[in-house]
C-alpha positions in Angstrom: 11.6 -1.8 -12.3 11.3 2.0 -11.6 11.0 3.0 -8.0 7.4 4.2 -6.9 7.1 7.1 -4.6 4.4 5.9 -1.5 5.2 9.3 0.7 1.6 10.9 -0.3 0.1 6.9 0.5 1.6 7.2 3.7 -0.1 10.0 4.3 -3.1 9.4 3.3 -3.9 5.9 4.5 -1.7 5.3 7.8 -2.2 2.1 9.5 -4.4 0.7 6.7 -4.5 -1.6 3.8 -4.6 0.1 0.4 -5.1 -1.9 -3.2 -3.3 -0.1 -5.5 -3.7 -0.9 -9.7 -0.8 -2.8 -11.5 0.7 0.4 -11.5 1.0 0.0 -8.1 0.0 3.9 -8.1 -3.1 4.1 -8.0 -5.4 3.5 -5.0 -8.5 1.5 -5.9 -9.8 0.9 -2.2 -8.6 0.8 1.6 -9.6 -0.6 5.0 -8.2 -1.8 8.1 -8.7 -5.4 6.8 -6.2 -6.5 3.6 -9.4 -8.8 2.9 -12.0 -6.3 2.9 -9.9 -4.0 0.4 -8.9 -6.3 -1.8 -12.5 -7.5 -2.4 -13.5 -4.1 -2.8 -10.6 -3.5 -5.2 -12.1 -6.9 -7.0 -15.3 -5.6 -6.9 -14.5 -2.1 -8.6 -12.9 -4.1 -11.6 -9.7 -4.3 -10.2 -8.4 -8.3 -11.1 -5.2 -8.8 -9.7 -4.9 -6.0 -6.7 -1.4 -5.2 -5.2 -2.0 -4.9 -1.5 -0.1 -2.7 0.9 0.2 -2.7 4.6 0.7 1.0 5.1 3.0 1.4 8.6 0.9 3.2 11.3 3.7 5.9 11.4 6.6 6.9 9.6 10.4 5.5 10.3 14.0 5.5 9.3 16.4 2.8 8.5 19.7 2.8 7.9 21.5 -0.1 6.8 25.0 -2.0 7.4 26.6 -4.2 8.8 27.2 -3.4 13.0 30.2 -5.2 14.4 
């Protein structure tokens, strides 16, 4: 699986839902309900949207293990 870049997503759509394509790309519609874009995804054509919760602002995480 090759690793998709969402920075210009996060951008664009902060604190929304977006439906991407199957190339998980590709933005087909957004709103601030996951139900509202994935029906509009399904009714541009779309038949199996990927949906993403887009975080309201941007943060870092750092992994390990804190002992």
């Amino acid at each position: 699986m090759a690793v998709v870049d969402f920075t210009k997503i996060y951008l664009k759509y902060p604190g929304l839902w977006v439906a991407l394509k199957q190339d998980e790309k590709t933005v087909v519609a957004s709103s601030k309900s996951a139900k509202k874009a994935y029906n509009e995804a399904i009714s541009k054509g779309e038949k199996r949207p990927v949906l993403l919760k887009v975080p309201s602002q941007s943060t870092y995480y750092v992994g390990g293990d804190v002992q």
